[in-house]
N, C-alpha and C positions, 0 to 999 in steps of 0.2 A: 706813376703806377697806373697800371688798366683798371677802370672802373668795373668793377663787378657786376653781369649782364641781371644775377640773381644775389639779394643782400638778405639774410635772413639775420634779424634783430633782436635775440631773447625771445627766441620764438617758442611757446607751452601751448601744450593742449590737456584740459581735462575732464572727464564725465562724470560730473559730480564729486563725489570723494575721492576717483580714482584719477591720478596724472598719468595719462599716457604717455606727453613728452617733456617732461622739466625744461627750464628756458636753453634754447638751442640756439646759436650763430653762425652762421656760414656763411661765407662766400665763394660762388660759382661763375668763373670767367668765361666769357664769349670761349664757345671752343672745346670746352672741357670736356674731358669723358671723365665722369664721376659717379662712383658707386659709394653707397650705403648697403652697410653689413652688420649683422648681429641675429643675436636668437632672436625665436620667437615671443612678443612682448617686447621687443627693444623697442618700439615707435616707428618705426622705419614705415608704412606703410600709412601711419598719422601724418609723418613729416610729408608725404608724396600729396598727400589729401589736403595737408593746408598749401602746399605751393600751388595746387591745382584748382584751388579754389573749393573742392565739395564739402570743406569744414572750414571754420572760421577760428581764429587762434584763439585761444582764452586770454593772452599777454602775447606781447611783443609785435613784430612790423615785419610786411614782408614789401619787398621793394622788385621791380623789376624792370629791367631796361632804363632805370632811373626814373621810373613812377612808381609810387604810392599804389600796392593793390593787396591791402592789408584787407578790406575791406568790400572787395571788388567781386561780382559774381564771376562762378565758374565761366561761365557762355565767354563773357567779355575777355574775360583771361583767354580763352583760347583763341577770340580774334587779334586777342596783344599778339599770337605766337607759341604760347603753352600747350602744347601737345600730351596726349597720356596714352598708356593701355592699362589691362586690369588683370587683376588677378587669376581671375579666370574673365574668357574670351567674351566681348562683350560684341558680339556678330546678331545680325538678324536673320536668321536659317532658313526663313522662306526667299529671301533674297540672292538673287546672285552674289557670286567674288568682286564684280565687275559695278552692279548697282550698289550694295554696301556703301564700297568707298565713294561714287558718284555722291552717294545722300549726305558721308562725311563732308564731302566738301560744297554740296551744297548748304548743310547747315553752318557753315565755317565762313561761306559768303554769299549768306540770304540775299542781299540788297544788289548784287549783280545782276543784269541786264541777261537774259536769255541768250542774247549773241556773243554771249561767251561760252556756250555749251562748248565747241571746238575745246578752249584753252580748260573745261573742264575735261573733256576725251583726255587729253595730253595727258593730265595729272593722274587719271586712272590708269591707263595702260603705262605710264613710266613707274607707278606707285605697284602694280601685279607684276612689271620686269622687275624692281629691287629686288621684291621678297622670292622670285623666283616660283609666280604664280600664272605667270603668261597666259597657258595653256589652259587656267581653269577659269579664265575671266566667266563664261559663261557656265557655271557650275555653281549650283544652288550652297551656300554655305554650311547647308546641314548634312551634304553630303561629301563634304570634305572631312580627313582624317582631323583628329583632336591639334594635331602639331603645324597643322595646313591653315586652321584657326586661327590658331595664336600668327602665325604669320600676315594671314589677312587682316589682322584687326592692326596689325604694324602698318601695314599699305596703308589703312584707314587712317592712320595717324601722320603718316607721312606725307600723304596727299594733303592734307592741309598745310603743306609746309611748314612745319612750326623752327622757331629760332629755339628753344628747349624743349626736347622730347625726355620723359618723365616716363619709363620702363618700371610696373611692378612683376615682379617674377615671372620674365619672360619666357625662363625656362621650366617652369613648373609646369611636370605634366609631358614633356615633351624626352624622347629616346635619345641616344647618346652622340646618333648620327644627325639628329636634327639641332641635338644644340652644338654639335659643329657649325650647321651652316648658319644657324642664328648668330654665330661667333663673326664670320666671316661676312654677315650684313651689315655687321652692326661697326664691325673694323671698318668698313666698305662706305658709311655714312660719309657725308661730305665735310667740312668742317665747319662750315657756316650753321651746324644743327650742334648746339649744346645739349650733351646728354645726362643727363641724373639715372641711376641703376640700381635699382635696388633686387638682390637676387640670393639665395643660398647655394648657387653652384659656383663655387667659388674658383673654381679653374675658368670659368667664365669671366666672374667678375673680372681677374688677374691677367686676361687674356685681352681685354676690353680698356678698361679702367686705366688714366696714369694718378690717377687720386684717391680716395679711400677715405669713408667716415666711419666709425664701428660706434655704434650705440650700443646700451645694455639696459636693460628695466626701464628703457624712457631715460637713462642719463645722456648724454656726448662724452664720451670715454677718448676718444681722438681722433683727428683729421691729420694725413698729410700721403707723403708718396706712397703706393702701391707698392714699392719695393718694401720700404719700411714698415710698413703696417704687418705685410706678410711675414716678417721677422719679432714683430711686435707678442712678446707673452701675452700681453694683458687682450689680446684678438681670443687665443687661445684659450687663453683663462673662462672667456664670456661666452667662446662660441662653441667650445666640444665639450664634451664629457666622455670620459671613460667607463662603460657599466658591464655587467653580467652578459649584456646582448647580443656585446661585441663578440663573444662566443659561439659560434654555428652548436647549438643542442644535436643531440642522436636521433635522425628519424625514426617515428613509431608509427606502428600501424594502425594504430585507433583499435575502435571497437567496429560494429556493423555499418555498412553502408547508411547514411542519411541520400545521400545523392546517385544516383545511375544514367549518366549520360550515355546514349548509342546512336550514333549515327547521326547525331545533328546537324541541319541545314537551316540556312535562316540568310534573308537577305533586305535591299531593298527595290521596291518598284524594278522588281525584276534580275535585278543585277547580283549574285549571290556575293556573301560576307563571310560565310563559314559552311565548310563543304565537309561532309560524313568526320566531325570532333566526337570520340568518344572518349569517356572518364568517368570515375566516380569519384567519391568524397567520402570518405569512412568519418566516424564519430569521434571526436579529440585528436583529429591531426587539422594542419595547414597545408594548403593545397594548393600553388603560386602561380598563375602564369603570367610568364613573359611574353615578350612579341613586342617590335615596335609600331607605333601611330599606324593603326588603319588596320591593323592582324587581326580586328574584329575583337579583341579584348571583352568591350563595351557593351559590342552587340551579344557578345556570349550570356554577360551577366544579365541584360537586362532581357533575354529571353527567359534564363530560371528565375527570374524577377517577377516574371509573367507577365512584364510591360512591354513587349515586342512578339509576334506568334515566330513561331518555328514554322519550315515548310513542312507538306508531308513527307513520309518516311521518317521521320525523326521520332526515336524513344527518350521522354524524360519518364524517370521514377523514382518519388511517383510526380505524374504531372503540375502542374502548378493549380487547375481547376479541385484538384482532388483534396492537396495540400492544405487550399482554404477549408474545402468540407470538413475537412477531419480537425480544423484548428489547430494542422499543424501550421508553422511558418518560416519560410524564409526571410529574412530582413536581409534588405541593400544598402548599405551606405554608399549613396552614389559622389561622383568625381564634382568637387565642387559645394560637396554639403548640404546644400540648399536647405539651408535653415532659414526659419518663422522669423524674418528681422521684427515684426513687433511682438514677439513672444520673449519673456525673459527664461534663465534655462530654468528656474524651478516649472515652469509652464509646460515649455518643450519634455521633460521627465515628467511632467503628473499624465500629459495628453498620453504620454505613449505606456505611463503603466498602467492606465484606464483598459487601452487596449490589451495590452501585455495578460491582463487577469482574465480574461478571458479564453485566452488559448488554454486548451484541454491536452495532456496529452503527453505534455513534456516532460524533461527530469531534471536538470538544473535550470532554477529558479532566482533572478535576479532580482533583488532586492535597492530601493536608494540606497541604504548603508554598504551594500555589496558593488554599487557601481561608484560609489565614490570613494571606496580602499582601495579600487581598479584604477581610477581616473582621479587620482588628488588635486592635478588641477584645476580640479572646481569645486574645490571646496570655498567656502565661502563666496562664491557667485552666484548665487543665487539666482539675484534680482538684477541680475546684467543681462543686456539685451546683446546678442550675436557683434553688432557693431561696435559694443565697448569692449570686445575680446582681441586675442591675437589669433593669428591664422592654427597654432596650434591648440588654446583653448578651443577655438571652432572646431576643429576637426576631433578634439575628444569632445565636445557638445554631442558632434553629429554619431561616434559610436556609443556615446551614453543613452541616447536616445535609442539607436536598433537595440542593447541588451535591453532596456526596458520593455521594448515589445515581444523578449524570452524567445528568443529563434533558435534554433536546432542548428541552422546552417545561414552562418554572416555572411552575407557577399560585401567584399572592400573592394570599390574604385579606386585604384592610384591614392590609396590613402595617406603615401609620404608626401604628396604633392604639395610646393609650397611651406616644405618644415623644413627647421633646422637641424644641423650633426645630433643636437643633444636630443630634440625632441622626439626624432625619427628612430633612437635609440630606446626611449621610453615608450616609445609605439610597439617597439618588437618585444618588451617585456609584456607589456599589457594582452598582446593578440597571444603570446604564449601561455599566458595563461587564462585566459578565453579560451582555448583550446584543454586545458589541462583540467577545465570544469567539465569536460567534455561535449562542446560547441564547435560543429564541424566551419569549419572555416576556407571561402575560396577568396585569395583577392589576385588582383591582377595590379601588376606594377611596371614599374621602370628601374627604381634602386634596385640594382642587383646584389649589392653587397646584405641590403635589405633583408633580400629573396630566400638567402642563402641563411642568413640568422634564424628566419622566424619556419623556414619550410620543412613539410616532411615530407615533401615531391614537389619536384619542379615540373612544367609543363610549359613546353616556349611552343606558341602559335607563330604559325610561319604561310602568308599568303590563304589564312581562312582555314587553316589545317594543323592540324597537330603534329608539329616536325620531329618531336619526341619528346618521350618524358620518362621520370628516374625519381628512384628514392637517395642515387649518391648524390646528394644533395652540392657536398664542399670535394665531390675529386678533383684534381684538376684535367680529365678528361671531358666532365659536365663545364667547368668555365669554359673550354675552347670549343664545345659544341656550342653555349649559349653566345660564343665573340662569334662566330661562324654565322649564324643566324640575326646576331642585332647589329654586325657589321662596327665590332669595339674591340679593341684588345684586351687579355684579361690585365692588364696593366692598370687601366682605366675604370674597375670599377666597383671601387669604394664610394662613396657616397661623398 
């Protein structure tokens, strides 16, 4: 029998009263392509974090390459071999494509002799040819698209050469055509590279993967082939749910404009990102755009955010300078969360209704009792800090927080990003009725099946421009113009 490259031995983790992963056992052979699947809260991103070293088990052994590194720091593990990337892209953005991965692999082997710089070149420009990055080796990482990221930070991982590479949702965040080619990188891996995957796109997983772990609440519910697992009820049972949201609702027209976009430009160091976008946003609708990585999504929001300027010629109304005077407000829940890790969420809610009471001005008024009938899952979380949560706690943290600060008009980054079937389902109830209080609502996504449930106009950016937009939200003339512009069949896009 092949010794197991990775032996995981009643492996738990817990944050005080709460178990994140009940005792877990696995074994992973030299070779393997191996995903881990379940909702959000199943462990799955615990288990990644004790293989990797950034958490330490509370019980059990982890073994690897037939050493003991139950116990062993991160750093050391990844000179064993242990490779990772993260959740969201862990890049240094003043940095090149090219320098990044140089620094990975210079931290990877500190104690090399300078006259290896050479066999350090090799690693970087073979590690930009994998990901299909070539051409941007000398391109500052912050000004690469959000899906060009996530690919560089895999170069970065690669170049170290690792014997198991450890994938947290590699496709979170990223368009329909890019988790193609992510498919075909990762098929494309050599076999001497053991992979671990943990991801919610699960045509992914099944396309990748010949093995399958499905967790649920922190249990191990089963291990075994890809074929089987995918025929397995009890996947099903843990991983969908069936709700109201699965419903595309009737577009309505709201009430008065909150928002009046005309001619907006906006770029960077010169190079423009969005070229004459005109829209409004009326009062209790939702207001969607698509576009794949780099259509400027990002830069739209975080211009009505008032975190990036518009060029001249551009009309916002009212502007974002004006907005603060009058105390009215926008909130952004940006891509990513970026939540207060040493704040627990009662903290993150009190900070932001301090703020919140002072906005003048407004008509629906959020309340704690009123954002936790909206967002149950935090009910009794109080005194939990962002890292004792799951990716979907965190991202109903991060929009508990923007209604506390009472905004007129939410801007959502890729709010599905990183959730589950079930949770991204309770996402589309929840922003519905955020809207239905009448809270004008923009976000920008990639679920299209999403797009389609919670919208009451879709607007797909296309190259910095507005390719079109519609209130027939579910025709199927609007799927085949939005498969026409994100390069997907409308076959392909349920969640």
């Amino acid at each position: 029998m092949t010794t197991a490259l990775l032996h995981l031995d009643q492996v738990s983790r817990r944050y005080g009263a709460v178990t994140a992963l009940h005792p877990t056992s696995l074994d992973i052979p030299a070779g393997a392509r191996h995903a881990i699947i379940g909702p959000n809260g199943a462990g799955k991103s615990t288990l990644l974090n004790l293989i990797a070293g950034s958490q330490r088990p509370s019980s059990g052994a982890i073994t690897f390459a037939g050493r003991p590194i139950t116990t062993t720091a991160a750093a050391v593990r990844a000179r064993l071999g242990i490779g990772r990337t993260f959740q969201h892209p862990a890049v240094i953005g003043e940095l090149t494509a090219a320098d990044n991965i140089a620094l990975a692999v210079r931290l990877h082997t500190p104690r090399r002799p300078a006259a290896r710089a050479a066999e350090r070149r090799r690693r970087v420009e073979h590690a930009l040819s994998r990901v299909h990055l070539g051409t941007h080796a000398s391109t500052s990482a912050r000004s690469l698209s959000y899906g060009q990221q996530r690919r560089l930070e895999l170069a970065m991982a690669l170049a170290t050469e690792p014997r198991l590479l450890l994938l947290d949702e590699p496709s979170a965040g990223l368009d329909p055509g890019e988790i193609r080619q992510l498919t075909t990188i990762l098929r494309d891996l050599p076999p001497e590279i053991t992979v671990i995957l943990v991801d919610h796109h699960l045509a992914l997983v099944f396309d990748v993967a010949t093995t399958v772990t499905v967790l649920a609440a922190g249990e191990h519910v089963v291990t075994g082939p890809a074929d089987e697992i995918r025929a397995d009820s009890r996947v099903a049972d843990a991983y969908f749910a069936v709700t109201a949201a699965s419903t595309p609702r009737t577009p309505r027209t709201g009430g008065d404009a909150v928002l009046t976009v005309d001619k907006l430009h906006a770029g960077y160091h010169g190079a423009p990102v969005l070229t004459d976008v005109s829209f409004d946003v009326a009062a209790g609708t939702v207001h969607v755009l698509l576009g794949r990585n780099g259509a400027g999504k990002t830069t739209l929001l975080n211009v009505l955010a008032g975190l990036h300027p518009a060029l001249p010629g551009t009309s916002i109304s009212p502007v974002p300078a004006q907005r603060r005077q009058a105390g009215d407000t926008v909130t952004l829940v940006p891509q990513g969360r970026r939540l207060w890790p040493t704040l627990t969420v009662a903290e993150h809610l009190d900070i932001a209704a301090g703020i919140g009471a002072r906005r003048t001005g407004l008509g629906r008024r959020f309340s704690h009792d009123d954002v936790l009938d909206l967002l149950p899952a935090l009910a009794g979380k109080h005194q939990r800090y962002p890292a004792q949560m799951s990716g979907g706690e965190q991202q109903m943290l991060a929009l508990a927080r923007a209604l506390m600060l009472q905004p007129r008009l939410l801007l959502l980054d890729e709010p599905t990003e990183g959730l589950a079937p079930r949770v991204v389902d309770q996402l589309a109830q929840v922003i519905t009725r955020i809207a239905d209080d009448g809270v004008a609502v923009l976000l920008a996504e990639q679920n299209q099946h999403f797009a389609r449930t919670v919208a009451d106009r879709v607007s797909v950016l296309h190259a910095g421009r507005v390719a079109f937009s519609t209130t027939d939200v579910d025709e199927p003339v609007t799927h085949s113009r939005i498969a026409e512009f994100l390069g997907v069949s409308t076959a392909g896009t349920a969640a």
